[in-house]
PDBQT receptor file of N, H, CA, C and O in Angstrom, charges set to zero:
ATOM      1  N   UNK A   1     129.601  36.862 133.408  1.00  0.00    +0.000 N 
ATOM      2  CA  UNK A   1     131.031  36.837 133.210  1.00  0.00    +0.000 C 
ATOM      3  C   UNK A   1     131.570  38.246 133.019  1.00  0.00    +0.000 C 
ATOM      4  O   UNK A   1     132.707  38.527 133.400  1.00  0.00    +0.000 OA
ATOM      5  N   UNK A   2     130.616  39.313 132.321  1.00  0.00    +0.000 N 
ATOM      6  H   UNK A   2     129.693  39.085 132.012  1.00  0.00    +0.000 HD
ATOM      7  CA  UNK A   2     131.300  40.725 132.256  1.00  0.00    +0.000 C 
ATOM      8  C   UNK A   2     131.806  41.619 133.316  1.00  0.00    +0.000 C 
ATOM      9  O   UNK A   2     132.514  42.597 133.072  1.00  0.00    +0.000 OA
ATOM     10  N   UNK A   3     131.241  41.088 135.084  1.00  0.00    +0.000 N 
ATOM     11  H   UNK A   3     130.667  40.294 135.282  1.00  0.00    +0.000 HD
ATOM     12  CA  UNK A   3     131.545  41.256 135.847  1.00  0.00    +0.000 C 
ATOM     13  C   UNK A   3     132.658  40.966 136.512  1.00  0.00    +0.000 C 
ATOM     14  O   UNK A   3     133.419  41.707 137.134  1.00  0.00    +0.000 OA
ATOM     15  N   UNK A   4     132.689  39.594 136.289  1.00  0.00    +0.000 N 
ATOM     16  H   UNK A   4     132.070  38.992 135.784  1.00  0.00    +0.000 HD
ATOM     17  CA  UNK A   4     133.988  39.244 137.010  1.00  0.00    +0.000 C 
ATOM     18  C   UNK A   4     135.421  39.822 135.707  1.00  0.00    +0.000 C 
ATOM     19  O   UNK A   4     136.418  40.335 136.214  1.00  0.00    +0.000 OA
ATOM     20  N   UNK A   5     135.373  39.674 134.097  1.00  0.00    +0.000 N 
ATOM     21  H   UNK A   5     134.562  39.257 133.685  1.00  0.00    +0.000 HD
ATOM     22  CA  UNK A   5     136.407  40.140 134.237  1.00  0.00    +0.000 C 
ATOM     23  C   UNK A   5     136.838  41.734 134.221  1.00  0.00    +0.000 C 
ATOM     24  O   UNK A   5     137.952  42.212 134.008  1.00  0.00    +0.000 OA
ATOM     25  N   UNK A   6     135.611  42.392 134.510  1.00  0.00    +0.000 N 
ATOM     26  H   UNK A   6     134.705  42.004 134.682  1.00  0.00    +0.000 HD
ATOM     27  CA  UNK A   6     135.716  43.819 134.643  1.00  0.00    +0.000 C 
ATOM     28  C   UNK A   6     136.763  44.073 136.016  1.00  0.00    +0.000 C 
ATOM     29  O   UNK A   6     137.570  44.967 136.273  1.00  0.00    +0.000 OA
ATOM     30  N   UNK A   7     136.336  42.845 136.746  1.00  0.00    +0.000 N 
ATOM     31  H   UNK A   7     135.681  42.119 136.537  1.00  0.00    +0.000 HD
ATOM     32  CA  UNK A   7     137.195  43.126 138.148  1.00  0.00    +0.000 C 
ATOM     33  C   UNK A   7     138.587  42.633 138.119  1.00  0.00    +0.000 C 
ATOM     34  O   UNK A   7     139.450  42.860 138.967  1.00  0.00    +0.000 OA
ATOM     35  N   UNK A   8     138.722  41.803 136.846  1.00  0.00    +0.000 N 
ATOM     36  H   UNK A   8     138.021  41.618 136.157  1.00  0.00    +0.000 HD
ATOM     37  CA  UNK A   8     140.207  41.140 136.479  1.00  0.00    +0.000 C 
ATOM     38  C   UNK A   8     140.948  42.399 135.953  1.00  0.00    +0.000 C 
ATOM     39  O   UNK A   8     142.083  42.647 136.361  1.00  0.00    +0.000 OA
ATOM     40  N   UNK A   9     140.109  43.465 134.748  1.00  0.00    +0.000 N 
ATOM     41  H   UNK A   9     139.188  43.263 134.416  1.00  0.00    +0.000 HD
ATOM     42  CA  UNK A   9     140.765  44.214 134.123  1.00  0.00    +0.000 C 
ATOM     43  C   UNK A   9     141.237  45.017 134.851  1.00  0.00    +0.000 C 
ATOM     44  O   UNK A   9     142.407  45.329 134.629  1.00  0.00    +0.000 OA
ATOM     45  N   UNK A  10     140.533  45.652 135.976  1.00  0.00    +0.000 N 
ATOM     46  H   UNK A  10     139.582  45.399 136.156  1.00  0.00    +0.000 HD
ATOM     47  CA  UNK A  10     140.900  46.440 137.002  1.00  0.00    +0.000 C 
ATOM     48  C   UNK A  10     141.749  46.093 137.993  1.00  0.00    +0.000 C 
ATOM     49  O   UNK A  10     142.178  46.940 138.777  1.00  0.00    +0.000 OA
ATOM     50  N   UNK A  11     142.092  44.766 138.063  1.00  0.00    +0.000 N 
ATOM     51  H   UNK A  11     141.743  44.079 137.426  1.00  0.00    +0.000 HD
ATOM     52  CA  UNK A  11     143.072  44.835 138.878  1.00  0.00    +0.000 C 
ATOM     53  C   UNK A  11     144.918  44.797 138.241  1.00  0.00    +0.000 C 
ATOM     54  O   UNK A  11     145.986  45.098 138.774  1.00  0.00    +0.000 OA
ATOM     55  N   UNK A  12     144.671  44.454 137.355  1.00  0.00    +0.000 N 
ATOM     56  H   UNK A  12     143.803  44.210 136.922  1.00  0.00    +0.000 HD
ATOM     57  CA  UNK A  12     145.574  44.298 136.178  1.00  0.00    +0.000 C 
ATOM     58  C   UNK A  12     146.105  45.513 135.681  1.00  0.00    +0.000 C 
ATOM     59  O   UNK A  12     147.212  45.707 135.180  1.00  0.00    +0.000 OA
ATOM     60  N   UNK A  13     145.077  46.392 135.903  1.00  0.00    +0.000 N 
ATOM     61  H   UNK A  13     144.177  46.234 136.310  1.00  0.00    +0.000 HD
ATOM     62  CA  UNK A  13     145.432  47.809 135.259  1.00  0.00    +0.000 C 
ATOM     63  C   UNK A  13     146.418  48.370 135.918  1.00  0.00    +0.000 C 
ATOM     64  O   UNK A  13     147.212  49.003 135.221  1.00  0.00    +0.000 OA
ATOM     65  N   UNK A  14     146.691  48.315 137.522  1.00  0.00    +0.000 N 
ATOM     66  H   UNK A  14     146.047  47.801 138.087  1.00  0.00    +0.000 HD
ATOM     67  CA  UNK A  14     147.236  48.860 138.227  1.00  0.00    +0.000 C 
ATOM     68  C   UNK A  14     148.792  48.010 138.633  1.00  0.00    +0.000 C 
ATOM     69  O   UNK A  14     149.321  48.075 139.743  1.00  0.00    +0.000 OA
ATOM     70  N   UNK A  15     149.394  47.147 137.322  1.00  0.00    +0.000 N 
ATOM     71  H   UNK A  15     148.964  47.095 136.421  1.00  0.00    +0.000 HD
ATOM     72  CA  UNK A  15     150.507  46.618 137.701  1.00  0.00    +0.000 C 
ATOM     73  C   UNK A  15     151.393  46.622 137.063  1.00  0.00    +0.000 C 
ATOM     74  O   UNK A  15     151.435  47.798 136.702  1.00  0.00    +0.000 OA
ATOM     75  N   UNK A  16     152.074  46.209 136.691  1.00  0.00    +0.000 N 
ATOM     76  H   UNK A  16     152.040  45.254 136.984  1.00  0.00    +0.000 HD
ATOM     77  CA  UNK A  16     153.406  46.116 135.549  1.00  0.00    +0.000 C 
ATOM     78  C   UNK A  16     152.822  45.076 134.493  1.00  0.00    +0.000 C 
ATOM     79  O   UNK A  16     151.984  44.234 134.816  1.00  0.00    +0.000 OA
ATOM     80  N   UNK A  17     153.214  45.176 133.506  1.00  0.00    +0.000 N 
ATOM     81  H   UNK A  17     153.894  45.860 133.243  1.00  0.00    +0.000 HD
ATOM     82  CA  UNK A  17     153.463  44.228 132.218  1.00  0.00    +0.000 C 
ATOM     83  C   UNK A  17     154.488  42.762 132.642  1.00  0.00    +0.000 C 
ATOM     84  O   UNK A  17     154.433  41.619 132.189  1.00  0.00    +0.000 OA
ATOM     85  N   UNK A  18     155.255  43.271 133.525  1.00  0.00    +0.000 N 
ATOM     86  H   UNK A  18     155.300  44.200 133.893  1.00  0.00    +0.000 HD
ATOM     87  CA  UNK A  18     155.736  41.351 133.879  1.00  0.00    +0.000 C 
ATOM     88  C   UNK A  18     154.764  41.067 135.115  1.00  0.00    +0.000 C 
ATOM     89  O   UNK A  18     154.415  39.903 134.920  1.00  0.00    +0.000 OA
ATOM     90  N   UNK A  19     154.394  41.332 135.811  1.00  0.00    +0.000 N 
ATOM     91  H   UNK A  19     154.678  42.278 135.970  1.00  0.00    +0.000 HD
ATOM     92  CA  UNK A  19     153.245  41.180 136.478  1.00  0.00    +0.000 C 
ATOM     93  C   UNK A  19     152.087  40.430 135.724  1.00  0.00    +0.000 C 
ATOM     94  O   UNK A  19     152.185  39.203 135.684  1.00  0.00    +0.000 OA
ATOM     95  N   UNK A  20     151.117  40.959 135.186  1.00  0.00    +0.000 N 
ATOM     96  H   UNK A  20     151.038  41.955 135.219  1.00  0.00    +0.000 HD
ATOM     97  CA  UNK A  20     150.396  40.452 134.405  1.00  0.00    +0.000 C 
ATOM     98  C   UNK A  20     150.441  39.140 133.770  1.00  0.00    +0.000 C 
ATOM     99  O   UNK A  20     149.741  38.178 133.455  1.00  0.00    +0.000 OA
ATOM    100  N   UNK A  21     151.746  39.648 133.745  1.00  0.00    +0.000 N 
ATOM    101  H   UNK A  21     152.315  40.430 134.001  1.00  0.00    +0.000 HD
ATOM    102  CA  UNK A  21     151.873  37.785 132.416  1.00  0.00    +0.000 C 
ATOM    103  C   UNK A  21     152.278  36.779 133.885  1.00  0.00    +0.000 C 
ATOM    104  O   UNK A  21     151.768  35.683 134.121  1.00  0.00    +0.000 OA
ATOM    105  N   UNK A  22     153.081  37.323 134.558  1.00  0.00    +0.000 N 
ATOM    106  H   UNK A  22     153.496  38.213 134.367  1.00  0.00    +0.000 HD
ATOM    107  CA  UNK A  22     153.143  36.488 135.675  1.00  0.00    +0.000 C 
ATOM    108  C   UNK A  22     151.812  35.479 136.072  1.00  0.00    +0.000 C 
ATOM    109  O   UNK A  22     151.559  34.274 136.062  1.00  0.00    +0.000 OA
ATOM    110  N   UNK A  23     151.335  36.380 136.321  1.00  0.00    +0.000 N 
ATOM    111  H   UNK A  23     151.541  37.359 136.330  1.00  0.00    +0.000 HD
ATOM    112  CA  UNK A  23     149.699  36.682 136.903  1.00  0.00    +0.000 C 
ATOM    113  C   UNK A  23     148.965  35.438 135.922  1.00  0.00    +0.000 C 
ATOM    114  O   UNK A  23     148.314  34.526 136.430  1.00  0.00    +0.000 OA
ATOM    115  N   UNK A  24     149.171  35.561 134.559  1.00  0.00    +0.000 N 
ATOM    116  H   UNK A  24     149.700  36.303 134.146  1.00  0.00    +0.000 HD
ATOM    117  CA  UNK A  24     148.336  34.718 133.445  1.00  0.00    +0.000 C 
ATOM    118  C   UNK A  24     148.644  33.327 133.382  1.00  0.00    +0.000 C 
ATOM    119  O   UNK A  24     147.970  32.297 133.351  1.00  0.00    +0.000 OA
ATOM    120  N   UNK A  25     150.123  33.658 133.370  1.00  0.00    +0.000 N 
ATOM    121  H   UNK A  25     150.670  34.495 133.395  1.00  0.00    +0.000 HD
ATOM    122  CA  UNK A  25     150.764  31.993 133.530  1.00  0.00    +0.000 C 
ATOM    123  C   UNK A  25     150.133  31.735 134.773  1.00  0.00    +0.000 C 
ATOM    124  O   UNK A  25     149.057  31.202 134.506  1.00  0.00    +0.000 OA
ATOM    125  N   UNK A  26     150.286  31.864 136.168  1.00  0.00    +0.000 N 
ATOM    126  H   UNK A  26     151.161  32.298 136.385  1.00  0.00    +0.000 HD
ATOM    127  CA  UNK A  26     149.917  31.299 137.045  1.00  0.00    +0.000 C 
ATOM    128  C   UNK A  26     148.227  30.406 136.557  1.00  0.00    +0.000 C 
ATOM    129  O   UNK A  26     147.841  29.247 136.706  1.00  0.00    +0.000 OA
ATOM    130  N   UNK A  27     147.674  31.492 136.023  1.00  0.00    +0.000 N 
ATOM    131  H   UNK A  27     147.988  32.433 135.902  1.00  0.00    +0.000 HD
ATOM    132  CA  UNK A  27     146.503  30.289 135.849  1.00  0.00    +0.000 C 
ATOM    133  C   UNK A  27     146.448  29.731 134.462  1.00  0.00    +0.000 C 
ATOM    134  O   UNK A  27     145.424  29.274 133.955  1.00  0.00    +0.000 OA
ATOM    135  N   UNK A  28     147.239  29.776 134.071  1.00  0.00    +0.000 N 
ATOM    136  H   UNK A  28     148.071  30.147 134.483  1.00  0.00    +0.000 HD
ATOM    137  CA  UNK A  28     147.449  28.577 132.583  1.00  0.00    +0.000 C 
ATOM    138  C   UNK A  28     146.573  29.395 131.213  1.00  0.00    +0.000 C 
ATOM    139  O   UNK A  28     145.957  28.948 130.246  1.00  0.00    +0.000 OA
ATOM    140  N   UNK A  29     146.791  30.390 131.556  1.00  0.00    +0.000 N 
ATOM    141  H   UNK A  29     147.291  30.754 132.342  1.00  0.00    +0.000 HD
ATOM    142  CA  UNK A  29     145.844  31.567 130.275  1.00  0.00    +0.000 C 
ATOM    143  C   UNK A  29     147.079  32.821 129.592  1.00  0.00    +0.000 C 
ATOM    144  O   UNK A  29     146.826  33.955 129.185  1.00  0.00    +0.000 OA
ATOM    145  N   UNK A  30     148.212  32.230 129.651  1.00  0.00    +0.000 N 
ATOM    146  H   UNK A  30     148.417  31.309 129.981  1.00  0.00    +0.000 HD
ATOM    147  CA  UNK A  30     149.138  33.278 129.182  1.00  0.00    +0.000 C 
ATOM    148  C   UNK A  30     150.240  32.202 127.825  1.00  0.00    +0.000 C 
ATOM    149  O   UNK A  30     150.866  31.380 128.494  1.00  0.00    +0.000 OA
ATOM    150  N   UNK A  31     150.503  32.068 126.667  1.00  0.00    +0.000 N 
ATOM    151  H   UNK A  31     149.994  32.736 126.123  1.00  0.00    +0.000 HD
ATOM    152  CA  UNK A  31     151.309  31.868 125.910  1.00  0.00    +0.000 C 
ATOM    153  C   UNK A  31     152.085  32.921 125.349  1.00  0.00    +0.000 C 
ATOM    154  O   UNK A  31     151.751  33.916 124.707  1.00  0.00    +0.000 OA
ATOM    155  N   UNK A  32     153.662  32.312 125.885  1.00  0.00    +0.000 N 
ATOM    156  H   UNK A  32     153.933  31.503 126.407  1.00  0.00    +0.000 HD
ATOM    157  CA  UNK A  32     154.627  33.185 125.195  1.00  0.00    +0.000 C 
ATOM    158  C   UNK A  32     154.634  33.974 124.151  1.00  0.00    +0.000 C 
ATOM    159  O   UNK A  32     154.259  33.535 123.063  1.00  0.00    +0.000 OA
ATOM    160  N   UNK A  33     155.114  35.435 124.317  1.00  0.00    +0.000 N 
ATOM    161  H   UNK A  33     155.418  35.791 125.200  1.00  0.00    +0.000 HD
ATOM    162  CA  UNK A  33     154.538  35.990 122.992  1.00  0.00    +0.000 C 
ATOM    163  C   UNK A  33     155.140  35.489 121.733  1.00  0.00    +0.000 C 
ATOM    164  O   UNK A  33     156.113  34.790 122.017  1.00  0.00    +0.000 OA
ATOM    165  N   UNK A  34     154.926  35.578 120.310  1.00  0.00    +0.000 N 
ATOM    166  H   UNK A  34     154.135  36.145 120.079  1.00  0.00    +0.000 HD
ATOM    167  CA  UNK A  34     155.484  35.300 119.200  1.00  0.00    +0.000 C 
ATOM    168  C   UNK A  34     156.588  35.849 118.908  1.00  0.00    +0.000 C 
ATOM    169  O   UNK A  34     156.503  37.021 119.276  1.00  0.00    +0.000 OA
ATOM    170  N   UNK A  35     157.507  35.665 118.483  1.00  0.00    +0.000 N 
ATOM    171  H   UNK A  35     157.575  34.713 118.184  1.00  0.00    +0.000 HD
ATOM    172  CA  UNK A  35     158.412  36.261 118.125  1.00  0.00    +0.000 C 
ATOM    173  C   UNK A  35     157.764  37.256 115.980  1.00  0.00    +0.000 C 
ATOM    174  O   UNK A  35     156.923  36.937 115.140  1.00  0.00    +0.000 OA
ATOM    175  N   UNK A  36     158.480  38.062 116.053  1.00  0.00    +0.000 N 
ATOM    176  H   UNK A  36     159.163  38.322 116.736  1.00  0.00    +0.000 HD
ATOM    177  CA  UNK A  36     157.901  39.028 114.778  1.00  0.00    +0.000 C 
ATOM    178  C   UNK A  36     158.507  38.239 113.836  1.00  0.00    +0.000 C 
ATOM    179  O   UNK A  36     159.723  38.046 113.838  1.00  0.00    +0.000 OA
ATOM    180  N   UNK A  37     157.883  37.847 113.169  1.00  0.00    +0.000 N 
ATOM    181  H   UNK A  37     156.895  38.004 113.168  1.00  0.00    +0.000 HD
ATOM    182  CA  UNK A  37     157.922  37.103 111.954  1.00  0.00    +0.000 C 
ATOM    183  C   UNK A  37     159.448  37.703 110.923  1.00  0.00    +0.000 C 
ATOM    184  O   UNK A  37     159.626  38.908 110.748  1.00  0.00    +0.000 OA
ATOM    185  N   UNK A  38     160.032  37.058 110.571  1.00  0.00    +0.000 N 
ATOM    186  H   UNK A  38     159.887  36.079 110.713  1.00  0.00    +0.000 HD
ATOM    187  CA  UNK A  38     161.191  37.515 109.832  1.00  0.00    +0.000 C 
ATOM    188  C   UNK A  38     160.977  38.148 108.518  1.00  0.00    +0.000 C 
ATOM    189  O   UNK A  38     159.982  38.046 107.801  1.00  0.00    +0.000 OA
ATOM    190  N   UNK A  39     162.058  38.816 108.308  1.00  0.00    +0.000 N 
ATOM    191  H   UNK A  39     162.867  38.899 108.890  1.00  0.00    +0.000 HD
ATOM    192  CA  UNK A  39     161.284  40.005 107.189  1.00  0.00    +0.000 C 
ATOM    193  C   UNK A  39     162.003  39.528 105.944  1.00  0.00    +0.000 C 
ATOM    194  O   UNK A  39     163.220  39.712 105.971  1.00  0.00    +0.000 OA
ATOM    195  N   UNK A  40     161.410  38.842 104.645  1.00  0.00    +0.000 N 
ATOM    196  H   UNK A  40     160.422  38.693 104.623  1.00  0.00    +0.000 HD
ATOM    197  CA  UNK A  40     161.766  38.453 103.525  1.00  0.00    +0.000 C 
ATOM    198  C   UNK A  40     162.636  39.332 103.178  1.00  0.00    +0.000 C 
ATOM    199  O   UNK A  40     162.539  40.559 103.183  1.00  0.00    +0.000 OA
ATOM    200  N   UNK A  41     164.081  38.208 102.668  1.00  0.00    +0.000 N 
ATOM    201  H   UNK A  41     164.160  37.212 102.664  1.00  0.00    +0.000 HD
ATOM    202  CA  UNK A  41     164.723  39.353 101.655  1.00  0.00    +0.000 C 
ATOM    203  C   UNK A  41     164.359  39.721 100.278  1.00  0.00    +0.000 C 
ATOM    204  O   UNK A  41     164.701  40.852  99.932  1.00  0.00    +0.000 OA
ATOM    205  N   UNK A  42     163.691  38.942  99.367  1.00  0.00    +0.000 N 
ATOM    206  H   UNK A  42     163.414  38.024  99.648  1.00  0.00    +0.000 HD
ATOM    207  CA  UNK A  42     163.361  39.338  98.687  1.00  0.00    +0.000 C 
ATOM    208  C   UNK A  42     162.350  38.238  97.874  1.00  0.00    +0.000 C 
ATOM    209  O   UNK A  42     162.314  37.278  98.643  1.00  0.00    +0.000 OA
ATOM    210  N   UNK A  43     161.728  37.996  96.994  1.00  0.00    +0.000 N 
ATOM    211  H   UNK A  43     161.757  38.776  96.369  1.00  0.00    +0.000 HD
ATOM    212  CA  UNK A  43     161.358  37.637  96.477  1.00  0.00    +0.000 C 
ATOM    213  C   UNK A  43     162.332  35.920  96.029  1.00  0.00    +0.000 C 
ATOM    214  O   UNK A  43     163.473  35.785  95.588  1.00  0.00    +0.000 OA
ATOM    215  N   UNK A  44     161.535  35.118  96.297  1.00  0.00    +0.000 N 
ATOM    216  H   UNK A  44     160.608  35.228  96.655  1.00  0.00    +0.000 HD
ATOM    217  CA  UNK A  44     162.318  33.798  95.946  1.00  0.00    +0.000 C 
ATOM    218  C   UNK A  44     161.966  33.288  94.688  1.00  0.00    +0.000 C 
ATOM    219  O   UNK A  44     160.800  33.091  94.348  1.00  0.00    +0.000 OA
ATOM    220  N   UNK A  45     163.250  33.003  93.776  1.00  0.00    +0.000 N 
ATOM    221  H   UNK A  45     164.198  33.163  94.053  1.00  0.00    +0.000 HD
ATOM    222  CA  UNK A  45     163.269  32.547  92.740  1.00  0.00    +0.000 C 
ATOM    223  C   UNK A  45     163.458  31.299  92.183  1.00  0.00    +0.000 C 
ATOM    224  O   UNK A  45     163.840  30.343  92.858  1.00  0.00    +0.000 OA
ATOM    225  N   UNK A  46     163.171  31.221  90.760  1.00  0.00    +0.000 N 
ATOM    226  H   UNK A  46     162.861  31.998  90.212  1.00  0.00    +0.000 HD
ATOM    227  CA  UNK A  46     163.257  29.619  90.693  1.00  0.00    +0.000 C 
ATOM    228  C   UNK A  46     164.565  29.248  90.821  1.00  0.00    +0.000 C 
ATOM    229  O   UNK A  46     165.394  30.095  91.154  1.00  0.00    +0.000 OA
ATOM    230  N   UNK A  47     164.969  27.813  90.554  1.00  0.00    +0.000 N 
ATOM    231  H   UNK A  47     164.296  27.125  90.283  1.00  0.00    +0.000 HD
ATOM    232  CA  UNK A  47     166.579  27.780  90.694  1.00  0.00    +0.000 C 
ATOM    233  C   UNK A  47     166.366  27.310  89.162  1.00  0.00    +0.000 C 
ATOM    234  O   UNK A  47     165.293  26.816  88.814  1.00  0.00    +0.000 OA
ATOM    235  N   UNK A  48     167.793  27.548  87.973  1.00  0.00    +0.000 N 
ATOM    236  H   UNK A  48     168.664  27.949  88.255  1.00  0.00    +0.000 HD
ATOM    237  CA  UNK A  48     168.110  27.417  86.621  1.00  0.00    +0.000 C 
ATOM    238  C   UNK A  48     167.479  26.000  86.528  1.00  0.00    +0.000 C 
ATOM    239  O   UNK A  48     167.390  25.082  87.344  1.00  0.00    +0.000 OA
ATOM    240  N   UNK A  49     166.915  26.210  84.748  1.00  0.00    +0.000 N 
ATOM    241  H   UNK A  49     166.987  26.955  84.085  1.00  0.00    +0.000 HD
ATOM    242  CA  UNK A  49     166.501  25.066  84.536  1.00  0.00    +0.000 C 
ATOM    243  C   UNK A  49     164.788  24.388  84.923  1.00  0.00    +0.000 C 
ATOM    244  O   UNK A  49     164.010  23.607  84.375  1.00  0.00    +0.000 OA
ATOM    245  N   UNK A  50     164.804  25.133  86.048  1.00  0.00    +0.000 N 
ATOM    246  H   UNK A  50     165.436  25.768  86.493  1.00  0.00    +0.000 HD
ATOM    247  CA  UNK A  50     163.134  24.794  86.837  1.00  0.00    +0.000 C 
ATOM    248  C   UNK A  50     162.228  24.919  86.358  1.00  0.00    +0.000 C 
ATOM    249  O   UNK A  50     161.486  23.941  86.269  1.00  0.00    +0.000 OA
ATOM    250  N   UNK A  51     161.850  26.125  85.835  1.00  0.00    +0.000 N 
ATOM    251  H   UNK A  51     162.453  26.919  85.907  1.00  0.00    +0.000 HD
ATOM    252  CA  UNK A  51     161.100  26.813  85.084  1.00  0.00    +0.000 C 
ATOM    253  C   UNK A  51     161.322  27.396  83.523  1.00  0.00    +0.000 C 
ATOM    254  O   UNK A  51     161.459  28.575  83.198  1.00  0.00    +0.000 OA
ATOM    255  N   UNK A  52     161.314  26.035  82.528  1.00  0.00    +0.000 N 
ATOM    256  H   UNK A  52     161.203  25.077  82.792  1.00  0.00    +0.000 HD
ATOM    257  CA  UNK A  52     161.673  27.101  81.142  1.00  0.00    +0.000 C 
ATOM    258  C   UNK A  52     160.988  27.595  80.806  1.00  0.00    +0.000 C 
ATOM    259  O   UNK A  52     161.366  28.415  79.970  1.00  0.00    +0.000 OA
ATOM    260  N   UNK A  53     159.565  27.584  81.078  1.00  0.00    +0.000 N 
ATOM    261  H   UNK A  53     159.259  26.918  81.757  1.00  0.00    +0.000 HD
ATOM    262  CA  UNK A  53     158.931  28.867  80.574  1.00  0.00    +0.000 C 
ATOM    263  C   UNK A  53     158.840  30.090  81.179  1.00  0.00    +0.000 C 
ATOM    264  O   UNK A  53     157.736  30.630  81.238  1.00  0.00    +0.000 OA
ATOM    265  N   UNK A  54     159.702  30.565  81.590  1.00  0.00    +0.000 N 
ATOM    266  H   UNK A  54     160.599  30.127  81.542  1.00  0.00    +0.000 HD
ATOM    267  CA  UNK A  54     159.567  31.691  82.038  1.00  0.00    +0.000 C 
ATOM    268  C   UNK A  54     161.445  32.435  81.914  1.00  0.00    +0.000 C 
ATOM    269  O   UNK A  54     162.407  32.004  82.549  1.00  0.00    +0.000 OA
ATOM    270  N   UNK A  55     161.458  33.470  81.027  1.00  0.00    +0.000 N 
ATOM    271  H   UNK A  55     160.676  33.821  80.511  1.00  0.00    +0.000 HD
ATOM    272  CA  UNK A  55     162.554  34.097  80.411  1.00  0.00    +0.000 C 
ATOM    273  C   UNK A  55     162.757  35.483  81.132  1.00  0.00    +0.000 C 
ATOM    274  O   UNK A  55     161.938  36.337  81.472  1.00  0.00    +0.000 OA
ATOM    275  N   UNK A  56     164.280  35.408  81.264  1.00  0.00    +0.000 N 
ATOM    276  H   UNK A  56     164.945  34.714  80.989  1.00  0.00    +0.000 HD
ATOM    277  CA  UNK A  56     164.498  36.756  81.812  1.00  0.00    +0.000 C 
ATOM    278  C   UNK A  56     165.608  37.488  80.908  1.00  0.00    +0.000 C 
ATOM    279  O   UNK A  56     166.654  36.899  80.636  1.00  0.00    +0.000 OA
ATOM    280  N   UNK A  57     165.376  38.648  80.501  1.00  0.00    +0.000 N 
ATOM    281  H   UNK A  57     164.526  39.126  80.722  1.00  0.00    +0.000 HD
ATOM    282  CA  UNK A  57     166.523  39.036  80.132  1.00  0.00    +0.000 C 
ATOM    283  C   UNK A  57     167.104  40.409  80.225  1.00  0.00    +0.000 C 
ATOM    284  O   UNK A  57     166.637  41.197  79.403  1.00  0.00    +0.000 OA
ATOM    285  N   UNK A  58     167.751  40.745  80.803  1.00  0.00    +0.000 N 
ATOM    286  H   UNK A  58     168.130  40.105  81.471  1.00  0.00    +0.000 HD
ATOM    287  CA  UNK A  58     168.945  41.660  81.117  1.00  0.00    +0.000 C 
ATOM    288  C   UNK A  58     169.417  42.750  80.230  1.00  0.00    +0.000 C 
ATOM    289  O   UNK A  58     170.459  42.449  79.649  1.00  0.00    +0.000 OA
ATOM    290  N   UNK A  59     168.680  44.630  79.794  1.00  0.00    +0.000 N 
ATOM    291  H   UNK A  59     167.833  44.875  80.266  1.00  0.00    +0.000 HD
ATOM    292  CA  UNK A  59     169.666  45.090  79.105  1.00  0.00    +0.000 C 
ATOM    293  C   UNK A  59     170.239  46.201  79.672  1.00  0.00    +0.000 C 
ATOM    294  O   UNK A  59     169.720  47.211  80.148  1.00  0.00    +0.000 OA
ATOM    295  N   UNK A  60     171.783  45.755  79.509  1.00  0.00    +0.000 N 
ATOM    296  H   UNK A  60     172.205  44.935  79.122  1.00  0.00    +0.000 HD
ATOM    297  CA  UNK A  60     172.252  46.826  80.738  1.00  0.00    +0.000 C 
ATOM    298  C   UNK A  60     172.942  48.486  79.369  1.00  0.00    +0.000 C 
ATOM    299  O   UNK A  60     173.621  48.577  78.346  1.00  0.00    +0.000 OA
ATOM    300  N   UNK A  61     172.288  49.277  80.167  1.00  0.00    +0.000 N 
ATOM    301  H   UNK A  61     171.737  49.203  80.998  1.00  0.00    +0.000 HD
ATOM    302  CA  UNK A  61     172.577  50.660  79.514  1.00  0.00    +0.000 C 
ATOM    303  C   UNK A  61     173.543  51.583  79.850  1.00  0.00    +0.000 C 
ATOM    304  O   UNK A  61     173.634  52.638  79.222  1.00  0.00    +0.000 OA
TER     305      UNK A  61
């Protein structure tokens, strides 16, 4: 098998990036890429009441 896809890589090398995927889909070996995962805004908190053990408190200076 290291042969044949040595001759896949090489032919691949010499084309475009929509090519390729073209190329992959045609034989059923290409899935859409992922989209980048969304970037947390911040840390998620409990909602009031949820959690009484856990106290926050605030001193503003």
């Amino acid at each position: 098998m290291g042969e044949a896809l040595d001759r896949v890589v090489e032919v691949l090398a010499g084309v475009s990036e929509d090519e390729v995927a073209a190329a992959l889909a045609a034989v059923g070996a290409s899935r859409p890429r992922a989209s980048a995962p969304l970037a947390s805004l911040g840390t998620p908190l409990p909602r009031p009441g949820s959690a009484p053990h856990i106290v926050s408190e605030v001193e503003w200076v």
